[in-house]
C-alpha positions in Angstrom: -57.1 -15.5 -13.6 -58.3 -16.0 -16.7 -55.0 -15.3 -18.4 -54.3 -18.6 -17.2 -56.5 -20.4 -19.0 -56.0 -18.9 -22.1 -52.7 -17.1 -22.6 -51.5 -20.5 -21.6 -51.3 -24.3 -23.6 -50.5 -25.8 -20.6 -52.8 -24.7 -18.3 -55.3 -25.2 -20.9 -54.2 -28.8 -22.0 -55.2 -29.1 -17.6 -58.6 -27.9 -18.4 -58.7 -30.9 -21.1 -57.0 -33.4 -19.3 -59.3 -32.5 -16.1 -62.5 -33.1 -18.5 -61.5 -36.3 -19.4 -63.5 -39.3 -18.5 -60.3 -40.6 -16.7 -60.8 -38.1 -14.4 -62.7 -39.2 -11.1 -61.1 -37.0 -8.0 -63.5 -35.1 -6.3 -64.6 -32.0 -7.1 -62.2 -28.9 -6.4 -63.1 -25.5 -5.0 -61.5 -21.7 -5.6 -59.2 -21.1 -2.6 -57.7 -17.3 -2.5 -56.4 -16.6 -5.8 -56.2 -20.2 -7.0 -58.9 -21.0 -8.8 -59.7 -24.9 -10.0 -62.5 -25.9 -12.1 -65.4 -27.7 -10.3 -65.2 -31.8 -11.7 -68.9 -33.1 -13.0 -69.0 -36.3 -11.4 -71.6 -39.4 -12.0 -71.8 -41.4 -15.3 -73.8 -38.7 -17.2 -70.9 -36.2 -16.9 -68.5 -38.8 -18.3 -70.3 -39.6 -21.3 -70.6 -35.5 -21.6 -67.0 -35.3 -21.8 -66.8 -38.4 -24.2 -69.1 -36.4 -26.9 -67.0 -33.3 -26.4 -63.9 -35.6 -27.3 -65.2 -36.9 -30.0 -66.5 -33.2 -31.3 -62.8 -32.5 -30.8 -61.0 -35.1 -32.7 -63.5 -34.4 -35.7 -63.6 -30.6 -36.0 -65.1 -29.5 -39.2 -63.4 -26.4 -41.8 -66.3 -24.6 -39.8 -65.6 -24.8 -36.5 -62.0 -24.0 -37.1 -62.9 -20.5 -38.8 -65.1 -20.3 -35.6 -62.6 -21.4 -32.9 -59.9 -19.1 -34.6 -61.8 -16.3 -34.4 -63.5 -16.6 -31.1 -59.7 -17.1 -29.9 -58.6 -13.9 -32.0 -61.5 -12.1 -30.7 -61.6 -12.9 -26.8 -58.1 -13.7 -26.9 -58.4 -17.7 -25.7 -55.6 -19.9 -26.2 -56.7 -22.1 -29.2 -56.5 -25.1 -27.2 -59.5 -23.9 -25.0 -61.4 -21.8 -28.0 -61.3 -25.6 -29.5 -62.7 -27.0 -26.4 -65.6 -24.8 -26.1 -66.3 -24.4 -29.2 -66.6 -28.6 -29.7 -68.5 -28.5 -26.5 -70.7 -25.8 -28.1 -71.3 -27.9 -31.5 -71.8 -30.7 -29.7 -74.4 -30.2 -27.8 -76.1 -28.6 -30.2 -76.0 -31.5 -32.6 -77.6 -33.5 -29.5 -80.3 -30.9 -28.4 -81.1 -29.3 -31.7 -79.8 -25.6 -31.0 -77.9 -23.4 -33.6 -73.9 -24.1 -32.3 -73.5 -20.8 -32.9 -76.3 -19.4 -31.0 -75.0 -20.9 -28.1 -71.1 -19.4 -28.5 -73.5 -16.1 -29.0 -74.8 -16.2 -26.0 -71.4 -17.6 -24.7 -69.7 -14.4 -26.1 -72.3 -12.0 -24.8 -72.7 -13.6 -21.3 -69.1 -14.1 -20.2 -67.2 -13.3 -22.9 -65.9 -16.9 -22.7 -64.9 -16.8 -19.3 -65.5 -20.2 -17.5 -65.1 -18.2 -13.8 -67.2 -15.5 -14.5 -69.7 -15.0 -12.1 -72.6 -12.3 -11.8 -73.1 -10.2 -8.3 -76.8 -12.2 -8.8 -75.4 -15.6 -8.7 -75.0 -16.2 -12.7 -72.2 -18.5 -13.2 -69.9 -19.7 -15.7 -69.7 -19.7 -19.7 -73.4 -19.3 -20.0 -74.2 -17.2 -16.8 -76.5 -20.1 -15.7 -78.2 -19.4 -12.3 -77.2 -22.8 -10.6 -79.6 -22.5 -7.8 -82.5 -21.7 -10.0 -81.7 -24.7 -12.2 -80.3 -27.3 -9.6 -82.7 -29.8 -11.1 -80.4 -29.7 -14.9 -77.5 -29.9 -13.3 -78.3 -33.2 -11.4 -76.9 -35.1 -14.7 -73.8 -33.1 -14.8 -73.0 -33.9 -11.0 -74.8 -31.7 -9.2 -74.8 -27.9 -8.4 -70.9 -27.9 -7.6 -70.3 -28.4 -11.5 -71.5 -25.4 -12.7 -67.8 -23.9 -13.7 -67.3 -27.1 -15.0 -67.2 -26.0 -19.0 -68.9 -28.5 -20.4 -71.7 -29.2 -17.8 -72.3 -25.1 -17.9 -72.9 -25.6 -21.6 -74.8 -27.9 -21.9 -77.2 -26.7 -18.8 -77.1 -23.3 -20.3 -77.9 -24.5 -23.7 -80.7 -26.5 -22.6 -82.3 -23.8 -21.1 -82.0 -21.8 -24.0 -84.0 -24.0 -25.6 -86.5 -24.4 -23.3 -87.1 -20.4 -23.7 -87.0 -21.0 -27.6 -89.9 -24.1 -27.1 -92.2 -21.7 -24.2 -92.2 -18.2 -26.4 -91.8 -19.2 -29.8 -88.9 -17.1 -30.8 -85.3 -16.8 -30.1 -85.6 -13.0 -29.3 -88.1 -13.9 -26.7 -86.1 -16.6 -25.5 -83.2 -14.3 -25.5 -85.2 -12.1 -23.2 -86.2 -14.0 -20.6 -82.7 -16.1 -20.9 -81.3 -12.3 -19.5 -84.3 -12.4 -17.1 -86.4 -10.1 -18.4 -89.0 -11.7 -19.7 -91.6 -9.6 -17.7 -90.1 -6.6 -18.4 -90.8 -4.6 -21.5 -87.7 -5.0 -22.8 -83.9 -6.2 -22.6 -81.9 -3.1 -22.1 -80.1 -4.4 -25.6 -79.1 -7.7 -24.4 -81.3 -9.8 -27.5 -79.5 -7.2 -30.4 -76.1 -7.4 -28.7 -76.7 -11.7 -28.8 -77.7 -11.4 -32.5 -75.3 -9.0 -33.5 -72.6 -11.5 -32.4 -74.4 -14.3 -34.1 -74.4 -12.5 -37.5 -71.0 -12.4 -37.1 -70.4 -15.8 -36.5 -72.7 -16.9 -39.5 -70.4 -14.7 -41.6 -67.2 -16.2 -40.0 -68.4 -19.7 -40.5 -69.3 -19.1 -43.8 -65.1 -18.3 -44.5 -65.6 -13.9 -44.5 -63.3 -12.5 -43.4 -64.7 -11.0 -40.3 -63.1 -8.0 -37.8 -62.5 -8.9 -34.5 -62.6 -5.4 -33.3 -65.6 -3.4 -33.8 -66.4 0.1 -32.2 -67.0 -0.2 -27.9 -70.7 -0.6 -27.1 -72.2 -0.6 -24.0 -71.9 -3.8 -21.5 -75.3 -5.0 -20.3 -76.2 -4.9 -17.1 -74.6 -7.7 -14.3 -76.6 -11.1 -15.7 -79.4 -12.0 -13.8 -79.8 -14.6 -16.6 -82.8 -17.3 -15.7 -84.2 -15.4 -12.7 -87.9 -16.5 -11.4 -89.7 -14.2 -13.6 -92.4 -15.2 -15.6 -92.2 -15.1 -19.6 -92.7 -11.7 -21.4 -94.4 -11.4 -24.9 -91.8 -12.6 -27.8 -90.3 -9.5 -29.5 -90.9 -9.1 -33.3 -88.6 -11.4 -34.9 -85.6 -9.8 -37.3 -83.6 -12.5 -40.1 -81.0 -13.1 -37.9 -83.1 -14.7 -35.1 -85.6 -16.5 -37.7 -82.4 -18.0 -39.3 -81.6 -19.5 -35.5 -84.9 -20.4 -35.0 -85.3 -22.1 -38.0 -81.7 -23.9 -38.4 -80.5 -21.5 -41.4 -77.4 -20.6 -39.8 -74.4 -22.1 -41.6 -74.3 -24.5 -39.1 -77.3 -26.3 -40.7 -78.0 -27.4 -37.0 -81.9 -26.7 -35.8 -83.3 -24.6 -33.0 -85.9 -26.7 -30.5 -87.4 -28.5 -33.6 -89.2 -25.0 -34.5 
């Protein structure tokens, strides 16, 4: 499935074309083993795809050493490692997150798979429990857009910062993002976010960075943003100050922290 979006221009030049604000057919669902992305309808998710547009036409020297590497790394076609990546900075710029906490996350979550979904009901890019969060994704379209790319990053990186705003740190947000934040701790999921996020600090900075590193274990199925109320923050390291703080190389801010 996924080989289709990404091994293939064309199909993700669809992806594109199908986020346009042209686009105003109804929403799509999987049937068998096609699988279609689900449209974000109303005039929110039109001006959404507008910003991503505009992200796109203007990428900085930054977000190309990001896009090619995320492409390199998760083997997206560059068209759609673009498109996500835009997305990603856009939205960041808007909501005043760190871009490239949010492709952390991204990376960790789904490994940039827009159809992943969790046996718990975590969807999408971000693994964003749509039934828990119903209420963000009213001005995306609704519930029905949460493979939509662009509505599941923006939902997912709101709520991301909502975690950073309510515990005061990025690791506890992290931690309660996974839906642990009443548990003593993450089972690695906060270390295997900021170990990607270090990475992509270094990459946007122009190092030369390895996009194979030695196999480490996957975290447990997602139940990212289940009802569970908000552990403790974890003791922050540099990597998660810098997010917090907006000292990435992205010079964008986390939740005005």
């Amino acid at each position: 499935m996924i080989a289709l979006l990404y091994s293939r221009p064309d199909f993700a030049k669809r992806v594109s074309d199908f986020l346009s604000p042209h686009q105003s057919a109804p929403a799509q669902v999987a049937a068998n083993a096609s699988i279609q992305l689900v449209a974000a309808r109303g005039a929110d998710a039109v001006e959404i795809a507008n910003s991503d547009d505009k992200a796109q036409s203007h990428p900085t020297r930054q977000q190309k050493y990001v896009t090619d590497w995320l492409s390199r790394r998760y083997r997206v076609a560059g068209d759609a490692a673009n498109m996500l990546v835009s997305t990603a900075y856009s939205t960041a710029h808007e909501i005043k997150l760190d871009p490239l906490l949010i492709l952390a996350v991204m990376a960790i979550e789904s490994g940039l798979n827009p159809f992943a979904e969790s046996p718990m009901g975590a969807q999408g890019l971000m693994q964003v429990m749509s039934k828990v969060h119903s209420d963000k994704f009213e001005e995306v379209g609704g519930s029905q857009a949460a493979l939509n790319p662009v509505a599941n990053i923006r939902v997912g990186a709101l709520i991301l910062k909502d975690y950073v705003n309510r515990t005061g740190s990025v690791e506890g947000a992290l931690k309660s993002y996974v839906g642990a934040g009443a548990a003593d701790d993450d089972s690695g999921y906060g270390s295997k976010v900021l170990t990607e996020y270090k990475r992509l600090k270094q990459v946007a900075s122009g190092k030369n960075v390895p996009i194979y590193f030695p196999p480490a274990s996957a975290p447990a199925p997602s139940t990212t943003l289940a009802q569970k109320s908000l552990g403790a923050p974890a003791k922050p390291d540099s990597a998660a100050v810098d997010a917090a703080h907006g000292n990435s190389e992205s010079g964008e801010t986390v939740a005005g922290l």
